[in-house]
C-alpha positions as CSV (number, residue, x, y, z in Angstrom):
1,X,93.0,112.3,130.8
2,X,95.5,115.0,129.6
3,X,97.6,112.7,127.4
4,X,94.6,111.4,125.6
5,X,93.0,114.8,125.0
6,X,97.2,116.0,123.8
7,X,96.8,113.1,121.4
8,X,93.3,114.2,120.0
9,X,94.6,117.7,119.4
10,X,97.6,116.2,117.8
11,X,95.3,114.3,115.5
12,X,93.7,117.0,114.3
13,X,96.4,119.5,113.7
14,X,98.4,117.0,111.5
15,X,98.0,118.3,108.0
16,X,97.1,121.4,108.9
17,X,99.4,122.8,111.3
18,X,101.8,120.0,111.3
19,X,105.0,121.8,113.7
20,X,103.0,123.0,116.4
21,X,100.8,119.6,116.2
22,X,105.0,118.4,116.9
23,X,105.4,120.8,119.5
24,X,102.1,119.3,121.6
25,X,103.4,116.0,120.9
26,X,106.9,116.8,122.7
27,X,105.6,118.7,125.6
28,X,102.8,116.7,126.2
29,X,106.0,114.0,126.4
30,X,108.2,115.7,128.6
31,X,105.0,116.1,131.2
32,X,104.5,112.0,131.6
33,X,107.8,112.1,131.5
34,X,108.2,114.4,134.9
35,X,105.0,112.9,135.9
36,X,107.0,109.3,135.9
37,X,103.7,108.5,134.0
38,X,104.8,105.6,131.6
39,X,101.9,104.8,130.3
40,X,101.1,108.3,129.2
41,X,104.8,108.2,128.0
42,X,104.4,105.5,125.1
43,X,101.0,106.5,124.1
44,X,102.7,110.2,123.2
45,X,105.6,108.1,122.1
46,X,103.4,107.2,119.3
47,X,102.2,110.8,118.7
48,X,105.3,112.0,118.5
49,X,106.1,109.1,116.1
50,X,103.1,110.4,113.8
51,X,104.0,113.9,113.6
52,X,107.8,113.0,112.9
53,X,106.3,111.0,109.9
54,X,105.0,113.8,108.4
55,X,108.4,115.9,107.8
56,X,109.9,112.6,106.0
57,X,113.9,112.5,106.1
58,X,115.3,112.5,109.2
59,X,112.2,112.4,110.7
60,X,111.5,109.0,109.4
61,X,114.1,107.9,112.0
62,X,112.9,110.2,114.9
63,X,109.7,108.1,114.3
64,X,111.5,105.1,114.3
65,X,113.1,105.5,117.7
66,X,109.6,106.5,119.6
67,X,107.9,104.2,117.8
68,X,110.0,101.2,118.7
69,X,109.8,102.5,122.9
70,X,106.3,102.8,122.4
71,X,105.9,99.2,120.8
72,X,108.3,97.6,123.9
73,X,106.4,99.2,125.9
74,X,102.8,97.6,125.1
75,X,104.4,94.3,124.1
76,X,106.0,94.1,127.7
77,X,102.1,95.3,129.3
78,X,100.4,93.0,126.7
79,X,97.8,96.0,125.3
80,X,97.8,94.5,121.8
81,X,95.3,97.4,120.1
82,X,98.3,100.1,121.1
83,X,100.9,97.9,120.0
84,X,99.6,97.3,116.8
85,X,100.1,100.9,116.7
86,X,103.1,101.1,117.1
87,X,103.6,98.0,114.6
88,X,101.6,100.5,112.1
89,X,104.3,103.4,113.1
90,X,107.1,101.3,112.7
91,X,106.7,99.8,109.5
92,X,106.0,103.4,107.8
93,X,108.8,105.1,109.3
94,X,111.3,101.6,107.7
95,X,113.7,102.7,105.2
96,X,113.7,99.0,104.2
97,X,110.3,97.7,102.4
98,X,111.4,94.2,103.9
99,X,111.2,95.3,107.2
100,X,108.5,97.9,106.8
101,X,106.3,94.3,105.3
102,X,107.1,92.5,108.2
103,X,106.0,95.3,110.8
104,X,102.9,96.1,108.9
105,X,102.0,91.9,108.6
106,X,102.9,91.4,112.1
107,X,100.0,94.6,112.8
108,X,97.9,92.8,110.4
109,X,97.8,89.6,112.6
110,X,97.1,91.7,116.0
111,X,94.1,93.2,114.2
112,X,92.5,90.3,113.1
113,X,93.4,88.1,115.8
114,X,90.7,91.3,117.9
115,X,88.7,91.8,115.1
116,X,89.8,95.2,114.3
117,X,88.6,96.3,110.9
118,X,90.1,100.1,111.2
119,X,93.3,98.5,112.4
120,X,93.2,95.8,109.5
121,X,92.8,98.5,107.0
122,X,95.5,100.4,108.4
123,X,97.5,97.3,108.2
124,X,97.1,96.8,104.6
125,X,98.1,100.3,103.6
126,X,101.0,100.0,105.8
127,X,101.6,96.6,103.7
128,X,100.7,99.0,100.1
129,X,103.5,101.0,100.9
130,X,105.8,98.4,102.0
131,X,105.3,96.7,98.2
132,X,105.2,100.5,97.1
133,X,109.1,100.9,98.7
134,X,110.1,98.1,97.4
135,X,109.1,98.6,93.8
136,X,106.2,96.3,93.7
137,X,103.5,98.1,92.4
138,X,100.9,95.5,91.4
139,X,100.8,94.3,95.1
140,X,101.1,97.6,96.4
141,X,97.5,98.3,94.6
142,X,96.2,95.1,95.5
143,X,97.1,95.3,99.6
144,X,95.9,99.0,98.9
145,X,92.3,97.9,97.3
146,X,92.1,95.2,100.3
147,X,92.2,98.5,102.8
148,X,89.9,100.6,100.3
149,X,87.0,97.9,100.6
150,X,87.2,97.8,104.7
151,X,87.1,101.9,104.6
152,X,84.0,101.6,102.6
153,X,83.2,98.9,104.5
154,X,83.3,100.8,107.6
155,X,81.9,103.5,105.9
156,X,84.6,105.9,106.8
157,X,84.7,108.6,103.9
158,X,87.9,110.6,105.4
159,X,90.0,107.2,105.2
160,X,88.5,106.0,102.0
161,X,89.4,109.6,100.4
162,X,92.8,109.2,101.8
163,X,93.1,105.5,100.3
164,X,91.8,106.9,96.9
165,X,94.6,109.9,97.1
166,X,97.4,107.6,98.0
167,X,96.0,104.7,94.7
168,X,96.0,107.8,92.9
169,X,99.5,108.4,93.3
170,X,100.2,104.4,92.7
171,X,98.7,104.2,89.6
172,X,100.3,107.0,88.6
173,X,103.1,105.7,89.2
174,X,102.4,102.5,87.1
175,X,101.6,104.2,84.3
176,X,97.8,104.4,84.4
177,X,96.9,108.0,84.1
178,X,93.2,106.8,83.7
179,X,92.7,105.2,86.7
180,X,94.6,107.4,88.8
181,X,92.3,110.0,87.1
182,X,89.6,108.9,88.1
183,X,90.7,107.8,92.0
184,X,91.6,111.6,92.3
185,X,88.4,112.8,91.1
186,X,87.1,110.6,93.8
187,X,89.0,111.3,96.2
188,X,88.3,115.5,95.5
189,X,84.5,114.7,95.6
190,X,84.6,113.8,99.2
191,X,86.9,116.0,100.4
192,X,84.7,118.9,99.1
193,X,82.0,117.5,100.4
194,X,84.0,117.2,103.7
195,X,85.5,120.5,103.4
196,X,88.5,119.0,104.6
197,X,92.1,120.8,104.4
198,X,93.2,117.5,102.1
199,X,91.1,119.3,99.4
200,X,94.5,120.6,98.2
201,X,96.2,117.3,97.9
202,X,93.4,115.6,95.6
203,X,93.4,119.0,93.7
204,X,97.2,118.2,93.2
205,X,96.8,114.5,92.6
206,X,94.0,115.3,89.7
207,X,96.3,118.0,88.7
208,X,99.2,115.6,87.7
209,X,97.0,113.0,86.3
210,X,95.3,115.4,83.8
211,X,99.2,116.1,83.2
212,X,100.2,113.0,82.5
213,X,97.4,112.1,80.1
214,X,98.6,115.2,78.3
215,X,95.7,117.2,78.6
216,X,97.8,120.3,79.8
217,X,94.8,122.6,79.7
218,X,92.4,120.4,81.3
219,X,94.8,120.2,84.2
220,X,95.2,124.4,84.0
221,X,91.8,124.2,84.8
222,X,91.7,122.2,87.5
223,X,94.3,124.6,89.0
224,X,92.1,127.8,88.0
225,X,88.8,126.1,89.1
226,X,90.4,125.6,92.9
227,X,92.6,128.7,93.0
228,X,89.2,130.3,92.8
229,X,87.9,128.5,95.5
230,X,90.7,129.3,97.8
231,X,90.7,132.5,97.0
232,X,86.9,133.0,97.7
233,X,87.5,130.5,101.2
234,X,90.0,132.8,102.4
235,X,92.4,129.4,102.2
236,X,96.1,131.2,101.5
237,X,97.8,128.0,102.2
238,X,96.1,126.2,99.7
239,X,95.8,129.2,97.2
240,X,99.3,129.4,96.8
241,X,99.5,125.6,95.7
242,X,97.0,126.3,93.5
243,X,98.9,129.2,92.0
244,X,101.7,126.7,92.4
245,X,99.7,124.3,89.9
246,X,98.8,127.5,87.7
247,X,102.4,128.5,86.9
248,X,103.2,125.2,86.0
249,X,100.5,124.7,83.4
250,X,101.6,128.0,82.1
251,X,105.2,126.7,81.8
252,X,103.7,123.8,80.0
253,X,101.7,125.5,77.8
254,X,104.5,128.3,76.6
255,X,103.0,131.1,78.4
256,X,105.9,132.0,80.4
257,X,104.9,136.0,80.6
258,X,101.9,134.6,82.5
259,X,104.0,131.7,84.6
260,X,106.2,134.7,85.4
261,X,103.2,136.8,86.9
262,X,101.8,133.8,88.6
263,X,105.4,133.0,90.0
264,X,105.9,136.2,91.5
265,X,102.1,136.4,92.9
266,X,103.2,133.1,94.3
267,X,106.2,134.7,96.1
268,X,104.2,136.8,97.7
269,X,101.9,134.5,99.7
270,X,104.4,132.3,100.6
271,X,106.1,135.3,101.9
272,X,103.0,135.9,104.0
273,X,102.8,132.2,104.8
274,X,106.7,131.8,106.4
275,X,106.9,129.2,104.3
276,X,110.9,130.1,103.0
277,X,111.3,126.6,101.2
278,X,108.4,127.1,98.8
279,X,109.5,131.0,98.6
280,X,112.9,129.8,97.8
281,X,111.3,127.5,95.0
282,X,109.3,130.4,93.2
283,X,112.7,132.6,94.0
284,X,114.3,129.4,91.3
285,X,111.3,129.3,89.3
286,X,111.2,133.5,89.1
287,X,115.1,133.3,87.5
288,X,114.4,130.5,85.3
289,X,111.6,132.0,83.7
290,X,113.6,135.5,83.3
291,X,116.4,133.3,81.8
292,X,114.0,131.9,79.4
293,X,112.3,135.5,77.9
294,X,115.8,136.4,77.7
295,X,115.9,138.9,80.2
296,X,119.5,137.8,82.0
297,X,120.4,140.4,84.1
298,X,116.7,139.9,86.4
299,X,117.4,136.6,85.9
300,X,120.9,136.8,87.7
301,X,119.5,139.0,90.5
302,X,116.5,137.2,91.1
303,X,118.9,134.2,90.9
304,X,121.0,135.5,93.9
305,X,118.1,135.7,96.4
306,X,117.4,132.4,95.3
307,X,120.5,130.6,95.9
308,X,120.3,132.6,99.2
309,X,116.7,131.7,100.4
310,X,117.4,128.1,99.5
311,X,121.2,127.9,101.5
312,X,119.1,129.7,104.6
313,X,116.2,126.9,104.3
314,X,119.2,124.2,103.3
315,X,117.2,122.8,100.1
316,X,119.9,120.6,98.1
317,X,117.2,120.8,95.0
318,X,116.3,124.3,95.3
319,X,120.0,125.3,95.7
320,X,121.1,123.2,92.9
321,X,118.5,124.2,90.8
322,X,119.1,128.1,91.7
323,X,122.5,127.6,91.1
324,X,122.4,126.0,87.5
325,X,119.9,128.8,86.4
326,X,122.6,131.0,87.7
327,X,125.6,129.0,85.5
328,X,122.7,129.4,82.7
329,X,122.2,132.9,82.5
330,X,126.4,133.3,82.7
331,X,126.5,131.0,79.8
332,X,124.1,132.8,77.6
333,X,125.7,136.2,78.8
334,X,128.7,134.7,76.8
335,X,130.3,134.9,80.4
336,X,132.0,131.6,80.5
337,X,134.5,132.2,83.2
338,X,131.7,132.9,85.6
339,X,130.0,129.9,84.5
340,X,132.5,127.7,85.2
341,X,133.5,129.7,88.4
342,X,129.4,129.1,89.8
343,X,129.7,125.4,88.6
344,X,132.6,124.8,91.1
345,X,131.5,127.0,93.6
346,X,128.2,124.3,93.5
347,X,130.2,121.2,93.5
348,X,132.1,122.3,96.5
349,X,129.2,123.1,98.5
350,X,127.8,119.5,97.7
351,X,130.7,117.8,98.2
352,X,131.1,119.1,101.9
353,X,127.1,118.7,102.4
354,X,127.4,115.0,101.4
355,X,124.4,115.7,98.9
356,X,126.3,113.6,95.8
357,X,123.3,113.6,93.5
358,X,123.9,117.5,93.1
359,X,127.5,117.0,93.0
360,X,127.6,115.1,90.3
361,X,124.8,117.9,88.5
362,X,127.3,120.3,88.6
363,X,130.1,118.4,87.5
364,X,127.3,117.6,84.5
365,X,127.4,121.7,84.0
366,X,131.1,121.9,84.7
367,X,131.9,119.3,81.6
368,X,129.7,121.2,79.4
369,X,131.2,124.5,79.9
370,X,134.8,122.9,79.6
371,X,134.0,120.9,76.6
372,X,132.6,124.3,75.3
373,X,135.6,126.4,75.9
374,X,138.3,123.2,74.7
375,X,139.3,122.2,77.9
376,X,138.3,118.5,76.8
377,X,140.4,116.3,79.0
378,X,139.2,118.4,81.7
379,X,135.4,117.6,80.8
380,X,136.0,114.0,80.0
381,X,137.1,113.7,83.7
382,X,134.0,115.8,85.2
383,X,131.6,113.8,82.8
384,X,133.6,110.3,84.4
385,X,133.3,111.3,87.7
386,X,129.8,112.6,87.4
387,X,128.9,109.1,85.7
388,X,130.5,107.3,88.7
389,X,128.7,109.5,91.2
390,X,125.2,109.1,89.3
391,X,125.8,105.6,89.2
392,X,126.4,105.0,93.0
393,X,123.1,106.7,93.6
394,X,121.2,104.7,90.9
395,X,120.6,107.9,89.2
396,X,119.9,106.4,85.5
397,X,118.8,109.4,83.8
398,X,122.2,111.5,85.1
399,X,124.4,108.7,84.3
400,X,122.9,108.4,80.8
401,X,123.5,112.3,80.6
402,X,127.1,112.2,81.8
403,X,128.0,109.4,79.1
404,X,126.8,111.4,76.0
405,X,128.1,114.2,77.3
406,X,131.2,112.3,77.0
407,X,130.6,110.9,73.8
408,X,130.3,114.3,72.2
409,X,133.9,115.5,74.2
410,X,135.7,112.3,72.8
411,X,134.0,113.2,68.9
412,X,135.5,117.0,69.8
413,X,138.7,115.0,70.4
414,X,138.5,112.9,67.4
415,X,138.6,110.0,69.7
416,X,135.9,108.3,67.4
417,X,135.9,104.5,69.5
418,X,135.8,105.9,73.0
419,X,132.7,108.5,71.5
420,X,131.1,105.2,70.2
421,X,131.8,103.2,73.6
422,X,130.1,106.1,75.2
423,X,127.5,106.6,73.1
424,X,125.9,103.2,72.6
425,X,126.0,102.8,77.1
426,X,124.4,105.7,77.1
427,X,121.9,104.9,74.7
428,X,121.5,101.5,76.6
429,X,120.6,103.7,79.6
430,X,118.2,105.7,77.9
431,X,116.5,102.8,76.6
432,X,116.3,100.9,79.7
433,X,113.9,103.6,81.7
434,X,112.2,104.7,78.5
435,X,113.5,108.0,77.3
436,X,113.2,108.1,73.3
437,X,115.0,111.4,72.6
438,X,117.8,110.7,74.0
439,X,118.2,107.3,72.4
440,X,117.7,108.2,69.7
441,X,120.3,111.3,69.9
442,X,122.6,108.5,71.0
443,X,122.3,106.6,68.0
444,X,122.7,109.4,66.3
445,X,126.1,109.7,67.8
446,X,127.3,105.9,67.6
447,X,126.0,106.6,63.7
448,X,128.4,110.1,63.2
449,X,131.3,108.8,65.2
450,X,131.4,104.9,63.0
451,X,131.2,107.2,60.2
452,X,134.3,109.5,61.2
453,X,136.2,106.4,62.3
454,X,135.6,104.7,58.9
455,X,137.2,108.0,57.3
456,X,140.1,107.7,59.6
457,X,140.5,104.3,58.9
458,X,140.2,104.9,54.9
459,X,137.1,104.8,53.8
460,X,136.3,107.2,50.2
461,X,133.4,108.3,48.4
462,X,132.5,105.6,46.3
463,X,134.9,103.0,46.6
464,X,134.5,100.7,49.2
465,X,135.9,97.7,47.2
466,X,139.2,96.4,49.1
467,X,138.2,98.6,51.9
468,X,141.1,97.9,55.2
469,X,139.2,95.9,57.8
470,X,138.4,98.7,60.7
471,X,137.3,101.0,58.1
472,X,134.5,98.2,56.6
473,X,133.4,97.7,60.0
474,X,133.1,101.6,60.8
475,X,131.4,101.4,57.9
476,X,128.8,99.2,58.2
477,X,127.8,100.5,61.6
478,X,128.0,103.9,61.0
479,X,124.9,102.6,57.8
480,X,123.0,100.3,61.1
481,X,123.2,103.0,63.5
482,X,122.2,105.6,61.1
483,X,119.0,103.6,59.9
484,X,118.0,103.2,63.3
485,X,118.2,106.9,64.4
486,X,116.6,108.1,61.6
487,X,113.9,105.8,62.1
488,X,113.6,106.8,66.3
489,X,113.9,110.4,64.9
490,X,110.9,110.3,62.3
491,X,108.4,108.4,65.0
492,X,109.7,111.7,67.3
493,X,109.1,114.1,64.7
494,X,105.9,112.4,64.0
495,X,104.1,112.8,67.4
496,X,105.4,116.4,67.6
497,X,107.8,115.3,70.4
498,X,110.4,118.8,71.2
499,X,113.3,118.4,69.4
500,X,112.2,115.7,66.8
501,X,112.4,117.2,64.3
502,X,116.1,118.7,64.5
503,X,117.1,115.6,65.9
504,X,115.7,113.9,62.3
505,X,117.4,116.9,60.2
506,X,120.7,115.3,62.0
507,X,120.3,111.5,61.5
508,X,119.4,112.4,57.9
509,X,122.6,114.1,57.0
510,X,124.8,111.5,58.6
511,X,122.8,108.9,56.4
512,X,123.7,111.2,53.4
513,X,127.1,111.2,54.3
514,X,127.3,107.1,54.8
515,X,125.0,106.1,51.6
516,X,127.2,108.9,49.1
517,X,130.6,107.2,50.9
518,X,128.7,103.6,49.6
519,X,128.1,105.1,46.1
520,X,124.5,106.1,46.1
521,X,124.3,109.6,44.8
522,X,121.2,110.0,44.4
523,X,119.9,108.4,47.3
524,X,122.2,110.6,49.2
525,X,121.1,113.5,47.3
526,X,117.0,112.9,48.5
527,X,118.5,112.5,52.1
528,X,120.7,115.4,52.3
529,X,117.8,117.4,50.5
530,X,115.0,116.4,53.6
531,X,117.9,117.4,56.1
532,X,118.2,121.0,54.9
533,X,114.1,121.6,54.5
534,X,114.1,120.0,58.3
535,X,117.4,122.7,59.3
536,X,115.2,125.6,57.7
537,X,112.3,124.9,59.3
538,X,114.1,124.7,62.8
539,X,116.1,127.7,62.2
């Protein structure tokens, strides 16, 4: 009847014209609903689940609601196929991967108690991303490879290309560029072949793989090779992902003139498309790219509209991001007072919109500034309250961020332990999710601030006999720490990581200053003499 056909047009507008497949949904709804038709009700109950699914967020929980009526519903008339799903619906929409598992099992069962080898491949990607929410990444791709073999089992290329886009992703995600390489390039194959709208998303997912392999002009030209396409299929939507893609690879590459024209060209069709929160990321994008060719007054116009297309759309990353370009382009304008005023003016905003991740980035900016302009106990207090508010959110990167940046505040201050306290957590941090540079600029830290306290505490150029206690001990790890960041710094400056190299010239010259203070001239001479080739070279 009607609610069956509403739920086949629903299908098929999902991923391609997802709000007005949400708007069928609901009015097909209301109508059983008028109609007293309850039946009809909780099969659009599920529909309506489905297309709430798609937004993510808050819609997660609109999907949870109808998706738990529609599941009493069929557990209560005992039509098992329907209420598996529901099950299905339920355990996707979970915001907790122990209950999303236990949905997505309790599917399972139903579907293999009937035989159902669609449902039971359904089932076990419901149980992939289960494992996938809750971290567990092997047996995410082993549930997923379980529903991969019943697709090609059932020889159903549209859900085995979906599989392969979502293993894509999970390996990926695991580290294995390769593999996720290669399910992507699967994956494109038979959407091509398909010429289905999810072209785009392999395109993407083969995108970021060629990415993470590092082959950034590979992956430019996967993004030229399908914004040609687009452009030839008459496909804006997907052309202006593409283009998306394109001004990536050209930020990646250094060719921010072309990024910028690509950017702005991006604008446009998004423009054309109504699609305001990917025109208020290009707006961002447009002012970053200005502040990085230097050209700070476009930057701070362009910057405007941005902040102002991403409050209208009410994107916390987009607003944050447009904001900090903003503080940027004060900064370099040698315009600290604006700076500051724009960093304030952001942490206010998040504050009253509850978004504390961004919160906490601006009280990241706002420490920086005050640190810059001497206001130091006033930055050692943003940086704390920034590391607090990273570390409620389990945000290891910001944290990490907001305890060097108070490690280099407390060395401003002369305040040589609490810099080394701060330093070496933060360097913990950095170690713990694998980010080199900034361990190593930590040790670099923990290896100038020993060596400062040591000074304090009495230490002289070549006399370390009868040395006072703290100053022996300052000592000796200000010679450790040094060691090891010069050693981080030349493996960084080896494999051409950004910012090796200056990083290197640093640990050098706080190892020259250490070995002269233990009465090595003339190592200290060969250090110090490395450091200033390195400076030059930077400079």
């Amino acid at each position: 009847g009607s609610t069956d056909a509403a739920r086949l047009v629903v299908a098929a507008l999902i991923g391609k014209q997802s709000e007005e497949a949400a708007v069928v949904a609901q009015e097909q709804l209301a109508a059983c609903v008028d109609a007293g038709d309850s039946f009809g009700e909780a099969k659009m109950l599920l529909s309506v689940a489905e297309t709430a699914l798609t937004s993510g967020g808050r819609g997660n929980m609109e999907a949870l609601g109808a998706a738990s009526r529609a599941r009493r519903f069929f557990a209560e008339t005992g039509d098992a196929k329907l209420e598996m799903l529901a099950l299905l619906q339920l355990s996707l929409a979970q915001p907790r991967d122990s209950e999303a598992l236990a949905r997505a099992n309790e599917a399972k069962e139903i579907a293999v108690d009937s035989g159902d080898l669609r449902g039971e491949a359904e089932a076990y990607h419901a149980i992939a991303c289960a494992h996938d929410l809750g971290g567990r990444l092997d047996q995410c791709l082993q549930s997923a490879d379980l529903a991969l073999d019943l697709h090609l089992e059932l020889r159903d290329k549209c859900a085995e290309a979906q599989q392969l886009l979502c293993m894509s992703r999970w390996h990926l995600n695991q580290g294995d560029a390769k593999q996720a390489l290669e399910n992507a390039e699967d994956s494109l194959e038979i959407f091509q072949f398909m010429k289905s709208p999810l072209e785009i998303k392999a395109v993407q997912a083969l995108f970021m793989a060629q990415l993470e392999r590092g082959n950034t002009a590979k992956a430019a030209q996967v993004a030229s090779q399908a914004l040609k396409r687009f452009q030839e299929s008459g496909e804006k939507a997907s052309e202006a992902e593409a283009m998306d893609m394109m001004v990536n690879a050209c930020c990646k590459m250094g060719q921010l003139t072309r990024a910028l024209d690509m950017a702005e060209r991006a604008m446009v069709l998004f423009q054309d498309l109504d699609d305001r929160q990917m025109e208020a990321k290009m707006a961002s994008l447009i002012s970053s790219l200005h502040v990085q060719l230097g050209q700070l007054d476009k930057a701070l116009l362009v910057g405007a509209d941005a902040v102002s297309l991403a409050m209208d759309v009410g994107d916390g990353k987009n607003i944050a991001d447009a904001m900090l370009t903003q503080v940027e382009s004060y900064y370099l304008k040698d315009d600290k007072k604006l700076a500051l005023q724009t960093c304030n003016d952001m942490r206010v905003h998040f504050q009253k919109s509850g978004d504390v991740k961004s919160e906490a980035a601006a009280l990241l900016a706002v420490a920086q500034i005050q640190a810059d302009v001497e206001q130091y106990d006033q930055a050692v207090s943003a940086a704390g309250r920034a590391q607090g508010l990273m570390g409620e959110q389990a945000e290891t990167i910001g944290e990490g961020h907001a305890l060097r940046i108070a490690a280099e505040v407390h060395m401003k201050k002369k305040e040589h332990r609490a810099a080394i306290r701060s330093a070496e957590r933060a360097r913990t941090l950095f170690r713990e999710i694998g980010v080199p540079i900034q361990e190593a600029a930590c040790q670099f830290l923990v290896a100038q601030n020993a060596f400062l306290l040591a000074v304090d505490e009495g230490a002289r150029v070549g006399n370390t006999a009868g040395l006072p206690k703290a100053a022996k001990e300052a000592l000796d790890k200000s010679v450790k720490a040094s060691e090891g960041a010069v050693r981080m710094a030349r493996e960084l400056f080896n494999s051409g990581t950004d910012g090796g190299q200056e990083l290197l010239a640093y640990a050098l010259a706080v190892q020259a200053q250490t070995v002269m203070t233990l009465g090595r001239p003339e190592d200290a001479l060969r250090l110090a003499d490395e450091s200033v080739i390195l400076f030059r070279d930077v400079r």
